[in-house]
N, CA, C and O atoms as a MOPAC input file, in Angstrom:
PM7 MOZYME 1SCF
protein

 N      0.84000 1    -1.17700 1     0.00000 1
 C      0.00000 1     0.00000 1     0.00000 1
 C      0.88200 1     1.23600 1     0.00000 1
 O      1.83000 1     1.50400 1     0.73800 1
 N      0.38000 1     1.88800 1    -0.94300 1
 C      1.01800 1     3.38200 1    -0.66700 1
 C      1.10300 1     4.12000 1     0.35400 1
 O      0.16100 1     4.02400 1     1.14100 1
 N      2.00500 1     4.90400 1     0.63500 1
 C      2.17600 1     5.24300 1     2.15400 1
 C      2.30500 1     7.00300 1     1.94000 1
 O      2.20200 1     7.83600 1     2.84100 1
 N      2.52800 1     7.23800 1     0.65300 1
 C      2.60900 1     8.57000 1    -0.01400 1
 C      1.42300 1     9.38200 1    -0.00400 1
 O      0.60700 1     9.23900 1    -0.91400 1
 N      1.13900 1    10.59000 1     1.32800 1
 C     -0.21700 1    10.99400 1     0.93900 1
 C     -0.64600 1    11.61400 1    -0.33500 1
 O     -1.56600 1    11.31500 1    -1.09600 1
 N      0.19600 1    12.49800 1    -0.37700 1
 C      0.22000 1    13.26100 1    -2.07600 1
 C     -0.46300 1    12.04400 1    -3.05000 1
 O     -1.58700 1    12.25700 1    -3.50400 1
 N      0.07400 1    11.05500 1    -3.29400 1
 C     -0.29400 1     9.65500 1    -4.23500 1
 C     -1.77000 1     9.05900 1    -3.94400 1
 O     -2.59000 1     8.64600 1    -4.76400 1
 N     -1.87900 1     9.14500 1    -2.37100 1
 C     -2.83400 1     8.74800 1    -1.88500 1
 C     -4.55600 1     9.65200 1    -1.96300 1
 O     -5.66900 1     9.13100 1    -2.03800 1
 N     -4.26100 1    10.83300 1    -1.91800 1
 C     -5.03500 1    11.96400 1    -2.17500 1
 C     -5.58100 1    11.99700 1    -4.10600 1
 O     -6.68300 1    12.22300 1    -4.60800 1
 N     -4.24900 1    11.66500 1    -4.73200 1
 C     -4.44800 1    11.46600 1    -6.08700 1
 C     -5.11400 1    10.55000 1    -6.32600 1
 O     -6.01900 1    10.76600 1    -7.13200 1
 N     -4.98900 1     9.12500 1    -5.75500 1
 C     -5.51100 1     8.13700 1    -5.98500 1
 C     -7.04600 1     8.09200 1    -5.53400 1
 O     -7.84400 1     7.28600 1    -6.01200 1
 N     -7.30800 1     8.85100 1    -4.75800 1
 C     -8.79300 1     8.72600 1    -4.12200 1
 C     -9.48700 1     9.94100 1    -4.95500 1
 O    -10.70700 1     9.80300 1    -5.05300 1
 N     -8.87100 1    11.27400 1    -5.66600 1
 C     -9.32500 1    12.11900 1    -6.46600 1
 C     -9.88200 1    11.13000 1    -8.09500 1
 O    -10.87900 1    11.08100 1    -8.81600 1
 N     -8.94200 1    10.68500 1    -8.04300 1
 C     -9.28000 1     9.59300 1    -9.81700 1
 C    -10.09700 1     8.52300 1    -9.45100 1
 O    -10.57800 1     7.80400 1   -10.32700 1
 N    -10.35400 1     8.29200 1    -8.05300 1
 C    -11.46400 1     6.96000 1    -8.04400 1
 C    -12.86600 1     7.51700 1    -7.96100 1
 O    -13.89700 1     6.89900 1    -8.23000 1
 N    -12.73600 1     9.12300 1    -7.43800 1
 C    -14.15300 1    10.04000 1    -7.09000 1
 C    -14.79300 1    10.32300 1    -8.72400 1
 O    -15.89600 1    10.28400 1    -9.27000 1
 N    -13.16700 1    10.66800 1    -9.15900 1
 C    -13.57000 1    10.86500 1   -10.73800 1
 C    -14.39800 1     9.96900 1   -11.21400 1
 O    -15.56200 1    10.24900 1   -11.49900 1
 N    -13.84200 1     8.69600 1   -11.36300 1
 C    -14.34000 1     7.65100 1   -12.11900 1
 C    -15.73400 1     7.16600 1   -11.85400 1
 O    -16.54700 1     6.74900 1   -12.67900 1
 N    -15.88700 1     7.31100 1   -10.37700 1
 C    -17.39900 1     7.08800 1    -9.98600 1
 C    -18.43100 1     8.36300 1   -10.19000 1
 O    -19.56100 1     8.40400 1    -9.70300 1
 N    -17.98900 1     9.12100 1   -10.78600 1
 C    -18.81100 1    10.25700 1   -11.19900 1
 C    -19.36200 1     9.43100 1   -12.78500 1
 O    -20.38700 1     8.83000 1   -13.10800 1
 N    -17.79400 1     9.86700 1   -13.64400 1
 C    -18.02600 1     9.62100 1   -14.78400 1
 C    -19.60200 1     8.10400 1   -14.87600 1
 O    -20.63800 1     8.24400 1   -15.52600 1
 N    -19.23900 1     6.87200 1   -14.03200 1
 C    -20.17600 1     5.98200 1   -14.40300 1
 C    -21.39600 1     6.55900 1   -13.98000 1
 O    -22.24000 1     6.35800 1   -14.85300 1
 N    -21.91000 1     7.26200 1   -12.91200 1
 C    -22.83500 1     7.40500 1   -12.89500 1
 C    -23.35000 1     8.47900 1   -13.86200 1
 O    -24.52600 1     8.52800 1   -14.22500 1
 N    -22.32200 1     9.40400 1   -14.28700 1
 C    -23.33900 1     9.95200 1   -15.23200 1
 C    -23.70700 1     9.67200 1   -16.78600 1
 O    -24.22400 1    10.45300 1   -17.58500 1
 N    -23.34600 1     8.51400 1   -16.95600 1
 C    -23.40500 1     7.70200 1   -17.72900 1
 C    -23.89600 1     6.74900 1   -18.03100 1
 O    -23.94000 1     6.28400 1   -19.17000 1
 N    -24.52800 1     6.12600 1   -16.66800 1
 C    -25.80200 1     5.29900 1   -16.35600 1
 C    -26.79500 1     6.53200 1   -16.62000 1
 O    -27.46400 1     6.67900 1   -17.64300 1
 N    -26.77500 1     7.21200 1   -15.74300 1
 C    -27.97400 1     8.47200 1   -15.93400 1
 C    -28.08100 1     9.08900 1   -17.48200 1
 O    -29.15600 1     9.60400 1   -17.79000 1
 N    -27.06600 1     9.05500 1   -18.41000 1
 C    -27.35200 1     9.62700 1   -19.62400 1
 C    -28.14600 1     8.68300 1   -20.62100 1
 O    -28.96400 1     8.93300 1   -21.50500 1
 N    -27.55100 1     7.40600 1   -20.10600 1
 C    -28.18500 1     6.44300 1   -20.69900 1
 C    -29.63700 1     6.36400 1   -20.28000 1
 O    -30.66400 1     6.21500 1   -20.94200 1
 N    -29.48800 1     6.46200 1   -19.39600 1
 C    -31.65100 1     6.12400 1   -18.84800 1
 C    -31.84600 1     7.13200 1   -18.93300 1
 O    -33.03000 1     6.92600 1   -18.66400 1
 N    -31.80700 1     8.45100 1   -19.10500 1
 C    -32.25300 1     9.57200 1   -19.89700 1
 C    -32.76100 1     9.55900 1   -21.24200 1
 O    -33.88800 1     9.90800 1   -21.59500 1
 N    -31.96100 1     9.18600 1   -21.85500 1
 C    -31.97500 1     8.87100 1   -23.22700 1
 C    -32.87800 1     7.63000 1   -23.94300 1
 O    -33.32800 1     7.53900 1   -25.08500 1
 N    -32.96200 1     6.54900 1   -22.57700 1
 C    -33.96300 1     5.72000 1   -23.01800 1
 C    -35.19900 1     6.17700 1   -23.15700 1
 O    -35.94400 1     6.07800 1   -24.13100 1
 N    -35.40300 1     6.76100 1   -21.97100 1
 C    -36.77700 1     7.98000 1   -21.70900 1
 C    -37.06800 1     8.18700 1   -22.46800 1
 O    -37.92800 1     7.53400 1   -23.05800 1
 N    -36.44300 1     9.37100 1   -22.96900 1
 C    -36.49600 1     9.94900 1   -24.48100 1
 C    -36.86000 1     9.25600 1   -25.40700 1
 O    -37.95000 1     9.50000 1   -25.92300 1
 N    -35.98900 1     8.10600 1   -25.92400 1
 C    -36.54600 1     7.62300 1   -27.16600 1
 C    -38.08800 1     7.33300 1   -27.03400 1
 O    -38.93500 1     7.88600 1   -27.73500 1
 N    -38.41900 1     6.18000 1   -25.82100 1
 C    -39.27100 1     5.67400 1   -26.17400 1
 C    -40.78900 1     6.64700 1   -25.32900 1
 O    -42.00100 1     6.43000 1   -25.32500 1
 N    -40.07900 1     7.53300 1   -24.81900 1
 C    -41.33600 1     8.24900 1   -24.53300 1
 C    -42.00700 1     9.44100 1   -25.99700 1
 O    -43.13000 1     9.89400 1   -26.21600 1
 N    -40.71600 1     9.58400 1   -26.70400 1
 C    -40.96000 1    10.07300 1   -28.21900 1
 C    -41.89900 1     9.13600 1   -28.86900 1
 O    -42.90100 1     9.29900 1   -29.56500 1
 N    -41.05800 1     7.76700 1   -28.28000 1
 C    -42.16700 1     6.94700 1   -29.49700 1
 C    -43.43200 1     6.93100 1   -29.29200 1
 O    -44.22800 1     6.76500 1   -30.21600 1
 N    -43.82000 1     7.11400 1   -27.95400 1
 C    -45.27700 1     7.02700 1   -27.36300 1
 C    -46.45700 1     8.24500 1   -27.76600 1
 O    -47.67200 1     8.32900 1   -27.94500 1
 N    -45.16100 1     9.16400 1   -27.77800 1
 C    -46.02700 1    10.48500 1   -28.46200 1
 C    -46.62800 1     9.99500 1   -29.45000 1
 O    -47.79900 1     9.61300 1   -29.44600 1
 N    -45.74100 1     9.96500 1   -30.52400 1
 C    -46.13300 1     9.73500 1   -32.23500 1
 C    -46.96800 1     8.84700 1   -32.52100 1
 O    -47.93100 1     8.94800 1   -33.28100 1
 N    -46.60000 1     7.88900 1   -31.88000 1
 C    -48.14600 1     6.82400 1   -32.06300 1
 C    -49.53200 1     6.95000 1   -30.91300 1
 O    -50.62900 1     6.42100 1   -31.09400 1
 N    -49.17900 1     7.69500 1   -29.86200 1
 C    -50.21600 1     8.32900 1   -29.05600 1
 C    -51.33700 1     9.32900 1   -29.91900 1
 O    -52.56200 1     9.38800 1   -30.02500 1
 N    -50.38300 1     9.92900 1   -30.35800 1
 C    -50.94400 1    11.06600 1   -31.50700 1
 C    -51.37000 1    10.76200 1   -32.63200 1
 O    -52.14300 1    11.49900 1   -33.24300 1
 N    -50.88100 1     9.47000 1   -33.16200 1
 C    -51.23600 1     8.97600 1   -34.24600 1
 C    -52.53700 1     7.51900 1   -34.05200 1
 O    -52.97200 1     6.71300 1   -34.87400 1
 N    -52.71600 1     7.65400 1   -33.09100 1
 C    -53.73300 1     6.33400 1   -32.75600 1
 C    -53.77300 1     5.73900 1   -32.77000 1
 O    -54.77100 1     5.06500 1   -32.51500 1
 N    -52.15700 1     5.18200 1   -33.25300 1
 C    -51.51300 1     3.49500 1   -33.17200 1
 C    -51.32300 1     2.37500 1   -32.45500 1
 O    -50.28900 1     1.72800 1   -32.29000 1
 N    -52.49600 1     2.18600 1   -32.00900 1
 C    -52.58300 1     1.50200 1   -30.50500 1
 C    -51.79700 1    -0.13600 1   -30.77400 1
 O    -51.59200 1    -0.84900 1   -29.79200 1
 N    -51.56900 1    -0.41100 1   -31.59000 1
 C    -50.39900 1    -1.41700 1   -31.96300 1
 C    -49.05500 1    -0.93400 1   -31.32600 1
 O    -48.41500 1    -1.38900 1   -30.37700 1
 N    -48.93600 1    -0.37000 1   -31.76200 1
 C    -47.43000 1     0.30100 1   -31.51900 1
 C    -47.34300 1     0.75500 1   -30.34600 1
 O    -46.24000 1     0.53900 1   -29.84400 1
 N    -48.24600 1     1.43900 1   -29.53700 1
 C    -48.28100 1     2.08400 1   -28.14000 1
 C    -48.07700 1     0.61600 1   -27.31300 1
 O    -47.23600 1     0.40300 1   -26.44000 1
 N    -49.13800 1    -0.38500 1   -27.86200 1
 C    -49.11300 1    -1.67000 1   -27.04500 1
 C    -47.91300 1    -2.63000 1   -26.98900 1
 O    -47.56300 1    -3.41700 1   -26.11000 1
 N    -47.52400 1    -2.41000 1   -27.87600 1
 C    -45.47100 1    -2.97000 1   -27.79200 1
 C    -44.95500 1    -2.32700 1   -27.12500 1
 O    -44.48300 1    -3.24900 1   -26.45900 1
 N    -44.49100 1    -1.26800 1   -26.54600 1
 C    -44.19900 1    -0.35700 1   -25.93700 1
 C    -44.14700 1    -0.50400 1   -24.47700 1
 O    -43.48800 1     0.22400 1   -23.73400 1
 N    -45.04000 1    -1.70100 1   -24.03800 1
 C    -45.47700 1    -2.14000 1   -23.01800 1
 C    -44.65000 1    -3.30300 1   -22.53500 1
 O    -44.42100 1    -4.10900 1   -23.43600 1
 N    -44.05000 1    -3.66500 1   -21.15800 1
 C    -43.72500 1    -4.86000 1   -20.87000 1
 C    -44.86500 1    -5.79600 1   -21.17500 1
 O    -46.04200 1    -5.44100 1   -21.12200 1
 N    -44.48100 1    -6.95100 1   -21.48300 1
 C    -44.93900 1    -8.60600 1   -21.65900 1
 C    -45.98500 1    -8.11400 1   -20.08100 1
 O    -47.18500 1    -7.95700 1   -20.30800 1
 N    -45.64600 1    -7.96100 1   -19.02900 1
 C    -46.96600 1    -7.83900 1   -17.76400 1
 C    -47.63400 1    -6.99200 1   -17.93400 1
 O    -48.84400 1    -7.20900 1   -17.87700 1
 N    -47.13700 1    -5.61400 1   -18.22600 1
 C    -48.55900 1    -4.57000 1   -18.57400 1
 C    -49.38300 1    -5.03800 1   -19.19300 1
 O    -50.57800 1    -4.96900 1   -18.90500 1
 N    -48.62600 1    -5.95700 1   -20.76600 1
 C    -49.63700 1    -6.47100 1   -21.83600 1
 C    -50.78800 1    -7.37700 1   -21.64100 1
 O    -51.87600 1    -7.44800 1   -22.21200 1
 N    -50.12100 1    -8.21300 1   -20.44600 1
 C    -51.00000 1    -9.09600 1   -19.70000 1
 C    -52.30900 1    -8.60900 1   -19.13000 1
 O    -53.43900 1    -8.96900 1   -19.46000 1
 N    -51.92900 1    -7.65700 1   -18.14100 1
 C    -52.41300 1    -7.22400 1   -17.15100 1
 C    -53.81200 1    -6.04300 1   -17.87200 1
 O    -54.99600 1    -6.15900 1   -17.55500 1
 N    -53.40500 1    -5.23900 1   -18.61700 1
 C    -53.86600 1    -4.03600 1   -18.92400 1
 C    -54.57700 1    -5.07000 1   -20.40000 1
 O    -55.79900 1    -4.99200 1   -20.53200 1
 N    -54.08700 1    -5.63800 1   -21.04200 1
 C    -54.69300 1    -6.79100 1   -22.01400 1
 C    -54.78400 1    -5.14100 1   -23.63500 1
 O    -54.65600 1    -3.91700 1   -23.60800 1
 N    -55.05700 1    -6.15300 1   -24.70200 1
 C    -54.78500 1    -5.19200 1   -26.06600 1
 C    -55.85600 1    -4.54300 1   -25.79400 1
 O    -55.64800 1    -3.33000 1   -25.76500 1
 N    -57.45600 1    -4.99600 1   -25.47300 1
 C    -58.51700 1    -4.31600 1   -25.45200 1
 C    -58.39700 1    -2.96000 1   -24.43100 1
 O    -58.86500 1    -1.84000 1   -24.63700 1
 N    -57.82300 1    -3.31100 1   -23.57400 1
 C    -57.57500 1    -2.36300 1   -21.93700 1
 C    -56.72500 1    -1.01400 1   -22.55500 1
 O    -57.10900 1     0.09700 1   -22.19000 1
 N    -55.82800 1    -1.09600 1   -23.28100 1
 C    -54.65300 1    -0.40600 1   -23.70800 1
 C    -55.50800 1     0.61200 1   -24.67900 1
 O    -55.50900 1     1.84200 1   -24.63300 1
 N    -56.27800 1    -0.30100 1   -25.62200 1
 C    -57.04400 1     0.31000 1   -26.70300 1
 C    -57.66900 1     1.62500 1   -25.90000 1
 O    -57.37000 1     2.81900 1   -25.89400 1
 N    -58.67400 1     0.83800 1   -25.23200 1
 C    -59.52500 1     2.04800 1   -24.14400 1
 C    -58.49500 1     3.10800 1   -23.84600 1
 O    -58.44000 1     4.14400 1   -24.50900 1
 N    -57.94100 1     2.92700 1   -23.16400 1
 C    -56.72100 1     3.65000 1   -22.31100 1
 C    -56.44000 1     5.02000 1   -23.68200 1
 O    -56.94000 1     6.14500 1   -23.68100 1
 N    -55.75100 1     4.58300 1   -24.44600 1
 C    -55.34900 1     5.37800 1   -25.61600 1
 C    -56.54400 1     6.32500 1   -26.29700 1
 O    -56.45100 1     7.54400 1   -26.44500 1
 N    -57.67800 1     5.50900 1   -26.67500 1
 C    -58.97600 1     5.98300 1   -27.69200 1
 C    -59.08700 1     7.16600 1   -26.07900 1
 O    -58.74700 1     8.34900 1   -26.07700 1
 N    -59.60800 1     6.44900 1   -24.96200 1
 C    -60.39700 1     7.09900 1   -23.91900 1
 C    -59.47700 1     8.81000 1   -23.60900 1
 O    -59.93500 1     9.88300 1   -23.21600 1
 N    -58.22900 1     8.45500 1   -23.95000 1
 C    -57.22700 1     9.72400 1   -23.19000 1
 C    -57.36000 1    10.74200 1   -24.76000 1
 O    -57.75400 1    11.90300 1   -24.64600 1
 N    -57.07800 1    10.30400 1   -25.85600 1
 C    -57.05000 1    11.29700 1   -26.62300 1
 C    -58.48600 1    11.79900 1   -26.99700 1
 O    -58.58500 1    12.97500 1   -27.34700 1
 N    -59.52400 1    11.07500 1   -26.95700 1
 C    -60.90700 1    11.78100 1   -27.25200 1
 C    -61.14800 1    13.10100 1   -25.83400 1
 O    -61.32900 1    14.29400 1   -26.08000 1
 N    -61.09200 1    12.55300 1   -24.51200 1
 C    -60.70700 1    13.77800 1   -23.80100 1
 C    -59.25900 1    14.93900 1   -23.94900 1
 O    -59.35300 1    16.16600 1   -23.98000 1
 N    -58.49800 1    14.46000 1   -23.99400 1
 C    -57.64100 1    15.68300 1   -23.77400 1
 C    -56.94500 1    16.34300 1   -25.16100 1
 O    -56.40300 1    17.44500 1   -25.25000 1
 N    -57.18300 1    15.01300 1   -26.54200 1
 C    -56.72500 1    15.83500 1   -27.74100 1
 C    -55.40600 1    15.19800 1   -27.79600 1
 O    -55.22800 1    14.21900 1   -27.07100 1
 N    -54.17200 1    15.73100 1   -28.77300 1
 C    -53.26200 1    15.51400 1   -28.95500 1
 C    -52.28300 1    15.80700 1   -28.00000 1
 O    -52.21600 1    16.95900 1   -27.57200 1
 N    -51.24000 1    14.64000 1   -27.45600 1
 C    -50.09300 1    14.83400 1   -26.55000 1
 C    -49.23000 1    16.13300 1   -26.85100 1
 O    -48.14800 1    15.69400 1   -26.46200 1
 N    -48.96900 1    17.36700 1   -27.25400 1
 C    -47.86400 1    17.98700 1   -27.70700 1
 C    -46.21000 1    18.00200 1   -26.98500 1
 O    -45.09000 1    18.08600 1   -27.49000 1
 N    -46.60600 1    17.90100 1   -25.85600 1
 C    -45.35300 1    18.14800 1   -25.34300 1
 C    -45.13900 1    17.39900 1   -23.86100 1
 O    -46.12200 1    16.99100 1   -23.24300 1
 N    -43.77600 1    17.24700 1   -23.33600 1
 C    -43.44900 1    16.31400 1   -22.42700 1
 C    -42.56700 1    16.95100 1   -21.78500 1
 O    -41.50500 1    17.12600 1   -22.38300 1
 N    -42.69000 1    17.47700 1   -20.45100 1
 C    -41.80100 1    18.16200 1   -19.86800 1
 C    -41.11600 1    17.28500 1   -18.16900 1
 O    -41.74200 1    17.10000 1   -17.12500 1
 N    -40.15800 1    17.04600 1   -18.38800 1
 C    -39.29700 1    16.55500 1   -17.29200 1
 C    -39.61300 1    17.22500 1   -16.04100 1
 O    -39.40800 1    18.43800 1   -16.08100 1
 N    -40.11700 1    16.70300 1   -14.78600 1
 C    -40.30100 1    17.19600 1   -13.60800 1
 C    -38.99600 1    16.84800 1   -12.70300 1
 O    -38.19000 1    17.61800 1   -12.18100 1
 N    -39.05800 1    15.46900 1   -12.69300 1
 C    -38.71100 1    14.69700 1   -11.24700 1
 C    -38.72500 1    13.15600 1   -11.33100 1
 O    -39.63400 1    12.35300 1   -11.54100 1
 N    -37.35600 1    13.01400 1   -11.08500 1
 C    -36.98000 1    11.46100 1   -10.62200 1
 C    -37.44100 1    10.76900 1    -9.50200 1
 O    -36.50200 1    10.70400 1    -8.70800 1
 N    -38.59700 1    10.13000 1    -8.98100 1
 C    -38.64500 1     9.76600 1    -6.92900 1
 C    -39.13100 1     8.63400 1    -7.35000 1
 O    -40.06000 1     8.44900 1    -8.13500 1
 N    -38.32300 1     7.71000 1    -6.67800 1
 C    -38.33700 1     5.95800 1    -6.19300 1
 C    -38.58300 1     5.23300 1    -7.49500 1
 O    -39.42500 1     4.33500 1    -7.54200 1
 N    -37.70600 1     5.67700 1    -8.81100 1
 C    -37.66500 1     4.98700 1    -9.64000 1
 C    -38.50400 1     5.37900 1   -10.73900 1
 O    -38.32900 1     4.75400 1   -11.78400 1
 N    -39.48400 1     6.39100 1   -10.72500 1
 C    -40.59600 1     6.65200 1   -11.03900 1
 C    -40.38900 1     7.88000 1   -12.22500 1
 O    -40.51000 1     8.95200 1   -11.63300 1
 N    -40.17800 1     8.06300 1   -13.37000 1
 C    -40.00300 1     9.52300 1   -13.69200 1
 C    -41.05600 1    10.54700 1   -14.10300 1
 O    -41.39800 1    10.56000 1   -15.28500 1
 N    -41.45000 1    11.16700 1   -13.48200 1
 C    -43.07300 1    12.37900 1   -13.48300 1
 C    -42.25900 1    13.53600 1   -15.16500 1
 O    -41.19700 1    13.92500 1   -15.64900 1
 N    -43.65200 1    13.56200 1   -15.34600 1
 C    -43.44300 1    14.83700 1   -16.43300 1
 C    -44.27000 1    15.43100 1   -16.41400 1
 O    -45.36000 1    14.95400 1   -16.10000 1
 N    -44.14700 1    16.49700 1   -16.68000 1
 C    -45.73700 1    17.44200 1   -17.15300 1
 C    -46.48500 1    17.00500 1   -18.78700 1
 O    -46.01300 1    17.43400 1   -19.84000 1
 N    -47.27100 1    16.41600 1   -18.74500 1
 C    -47.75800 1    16.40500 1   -20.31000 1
 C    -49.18200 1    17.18800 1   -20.46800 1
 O    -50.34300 1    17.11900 1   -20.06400 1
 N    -48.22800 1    18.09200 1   -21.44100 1
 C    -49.61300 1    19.07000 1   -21.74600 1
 C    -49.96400 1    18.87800 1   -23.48800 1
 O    -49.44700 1    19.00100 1   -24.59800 1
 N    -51.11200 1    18.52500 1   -22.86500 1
 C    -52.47100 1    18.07000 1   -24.27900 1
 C    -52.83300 1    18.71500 1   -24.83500 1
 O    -52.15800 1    19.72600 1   -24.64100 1
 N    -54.02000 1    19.03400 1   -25.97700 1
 C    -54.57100 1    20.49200 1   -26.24900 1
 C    -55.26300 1    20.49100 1   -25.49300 1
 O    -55.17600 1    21.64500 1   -25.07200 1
 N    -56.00100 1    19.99500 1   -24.90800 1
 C    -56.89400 1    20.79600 1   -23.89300 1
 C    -57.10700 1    20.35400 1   -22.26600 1
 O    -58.17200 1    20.09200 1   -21.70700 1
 N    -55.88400 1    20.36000 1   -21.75600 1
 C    -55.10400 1    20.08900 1   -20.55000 1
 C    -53.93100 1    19.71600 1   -20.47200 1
 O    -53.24900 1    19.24800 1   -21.38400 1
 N    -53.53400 1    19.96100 1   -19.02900 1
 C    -51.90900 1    19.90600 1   -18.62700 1
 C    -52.41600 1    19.14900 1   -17.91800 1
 O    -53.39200 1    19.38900 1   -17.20800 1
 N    -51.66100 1    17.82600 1   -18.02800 1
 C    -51.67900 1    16.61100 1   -16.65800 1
 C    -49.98200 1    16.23500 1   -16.36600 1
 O    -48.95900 1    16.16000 1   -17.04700 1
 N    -50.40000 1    16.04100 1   -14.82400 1
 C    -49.01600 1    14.80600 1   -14.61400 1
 C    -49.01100 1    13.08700 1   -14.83100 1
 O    -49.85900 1    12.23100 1   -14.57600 1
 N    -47.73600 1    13.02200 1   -15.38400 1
 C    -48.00900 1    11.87100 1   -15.80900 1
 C    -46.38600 1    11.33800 1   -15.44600 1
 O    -45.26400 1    11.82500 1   -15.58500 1
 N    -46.94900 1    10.06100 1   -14.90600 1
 C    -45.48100 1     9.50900 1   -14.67000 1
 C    -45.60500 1     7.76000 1   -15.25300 1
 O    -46.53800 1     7.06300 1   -15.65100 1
 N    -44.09700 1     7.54100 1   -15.04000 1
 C    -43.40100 1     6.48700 1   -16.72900 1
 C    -42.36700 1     5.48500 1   -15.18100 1
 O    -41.91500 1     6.21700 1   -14.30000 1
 N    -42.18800 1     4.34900 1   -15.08400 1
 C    -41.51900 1     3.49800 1   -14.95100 1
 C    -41.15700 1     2.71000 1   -16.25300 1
 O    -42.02300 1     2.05600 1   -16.83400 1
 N    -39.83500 1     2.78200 1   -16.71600 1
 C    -38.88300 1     1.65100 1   -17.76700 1
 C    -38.91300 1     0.62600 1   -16.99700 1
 O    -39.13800 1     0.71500 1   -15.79000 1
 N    -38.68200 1    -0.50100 1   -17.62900 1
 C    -37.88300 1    -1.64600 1   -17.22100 1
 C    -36.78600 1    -1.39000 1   -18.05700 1
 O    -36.79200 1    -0.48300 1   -18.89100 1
 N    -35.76500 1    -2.21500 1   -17.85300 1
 C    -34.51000 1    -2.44400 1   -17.86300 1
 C    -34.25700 1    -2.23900 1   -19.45300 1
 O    -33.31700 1    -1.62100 1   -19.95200 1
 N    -35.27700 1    -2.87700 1   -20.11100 1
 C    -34.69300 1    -3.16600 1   -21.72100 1
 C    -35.85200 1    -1.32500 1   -22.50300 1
 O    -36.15100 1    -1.00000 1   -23.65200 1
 N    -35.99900 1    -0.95400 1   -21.74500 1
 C    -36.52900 1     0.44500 1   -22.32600 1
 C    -38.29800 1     0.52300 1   -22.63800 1
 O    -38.92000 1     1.37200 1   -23.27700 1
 N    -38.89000 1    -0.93100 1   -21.78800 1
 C    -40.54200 1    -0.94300 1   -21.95900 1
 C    -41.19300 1    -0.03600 1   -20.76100 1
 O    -40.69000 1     0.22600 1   -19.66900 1
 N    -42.25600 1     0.30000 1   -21.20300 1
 C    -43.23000 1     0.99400 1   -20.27500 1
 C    -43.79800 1     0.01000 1   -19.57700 1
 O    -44.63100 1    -0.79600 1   -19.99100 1
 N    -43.28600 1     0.09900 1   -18.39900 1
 C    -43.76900 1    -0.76800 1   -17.15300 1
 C    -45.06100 1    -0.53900 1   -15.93300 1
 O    -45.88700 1    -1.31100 1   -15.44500 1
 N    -44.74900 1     0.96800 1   -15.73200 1
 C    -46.04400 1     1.62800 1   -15.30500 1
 C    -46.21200 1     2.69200 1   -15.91100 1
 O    -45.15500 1     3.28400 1   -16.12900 1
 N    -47.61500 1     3.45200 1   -16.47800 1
 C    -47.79300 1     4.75200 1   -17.11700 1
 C    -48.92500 1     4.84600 1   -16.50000 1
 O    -49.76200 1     3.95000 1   -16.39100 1
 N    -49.02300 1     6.65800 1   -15.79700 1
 C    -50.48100 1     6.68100 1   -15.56700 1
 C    -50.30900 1     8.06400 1   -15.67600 1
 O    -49.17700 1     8.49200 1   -15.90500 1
 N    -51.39300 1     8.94600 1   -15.53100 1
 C    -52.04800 1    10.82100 1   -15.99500 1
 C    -52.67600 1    10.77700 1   -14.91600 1
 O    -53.40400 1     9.86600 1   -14.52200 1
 N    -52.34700 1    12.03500 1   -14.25300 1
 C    -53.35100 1    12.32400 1   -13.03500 1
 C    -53.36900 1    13.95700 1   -13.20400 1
 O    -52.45800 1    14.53100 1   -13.80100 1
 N    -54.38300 1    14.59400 1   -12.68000 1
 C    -54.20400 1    16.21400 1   -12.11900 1
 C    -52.98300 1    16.73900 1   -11.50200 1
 O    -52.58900 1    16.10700 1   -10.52200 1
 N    -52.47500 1    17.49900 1   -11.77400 1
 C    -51.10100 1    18.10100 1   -11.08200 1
 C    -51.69400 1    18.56000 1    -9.30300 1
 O    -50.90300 1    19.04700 1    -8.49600 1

């Protein structure tokens, strides 16, 4: 073991480094997953592609929420609120990521759990 503080101070500065760099690099990455596939959700949200919204979904949502459930879900949200336009980043808490999504004719919160491979695991719209 090094006994050199100077070396030792260096050595614990480049390990702080390095554990920065990964985490923000995990974080750019699950940022970016966000992104893609919450883009994709727009376009076929907006476009009424309830095929495509329903892939989008883990294998259990698909289960759970079923193609007919999803259908509703999609037909039921855009006949009330209109087209998704925009998706605004709030807040990261317990895994969960909240956005503001404002519709044409409302602003709701809406929050997104990924799984691992970039599916929508939980999605739900509530009142801010």
């Amino acid at each position: 073991m090094c006994k050199d503080p100077k070396i030792t101070n260096h050595m614990k500065h480049i390990l702080l480094l390095l554990i920065c760099l990964y985490a923000h690099t995990t974080f750019c990455q699950d940022e970016a997953t966000y992104n893609k596939t919450l883009e994709i959700f727009q376009e076929n949200f907006n476009a009424q592609n309830v095929d495509a919204v329903f892939n989008l979904y883990t294998t259990e949502m698909q289960e759970a929420m079923t193609k007919e459930g999803i259908t509703r879900f999609v037909n039921g949200c855009y006949t009330q609120f209109g087209n998704l336009k925009n998706l605004i980043f709030v807040e990261t808490a317990e895994g969960v990521n909240s956005y503001t999504a404002e519709f044409d004719k409302i602003s709701l919160l809406m929050e997104v759990q990924l799984s691992a491979d970039g599916k929508i695991a939980t999605i739900q719209f509530q009142e801010p």
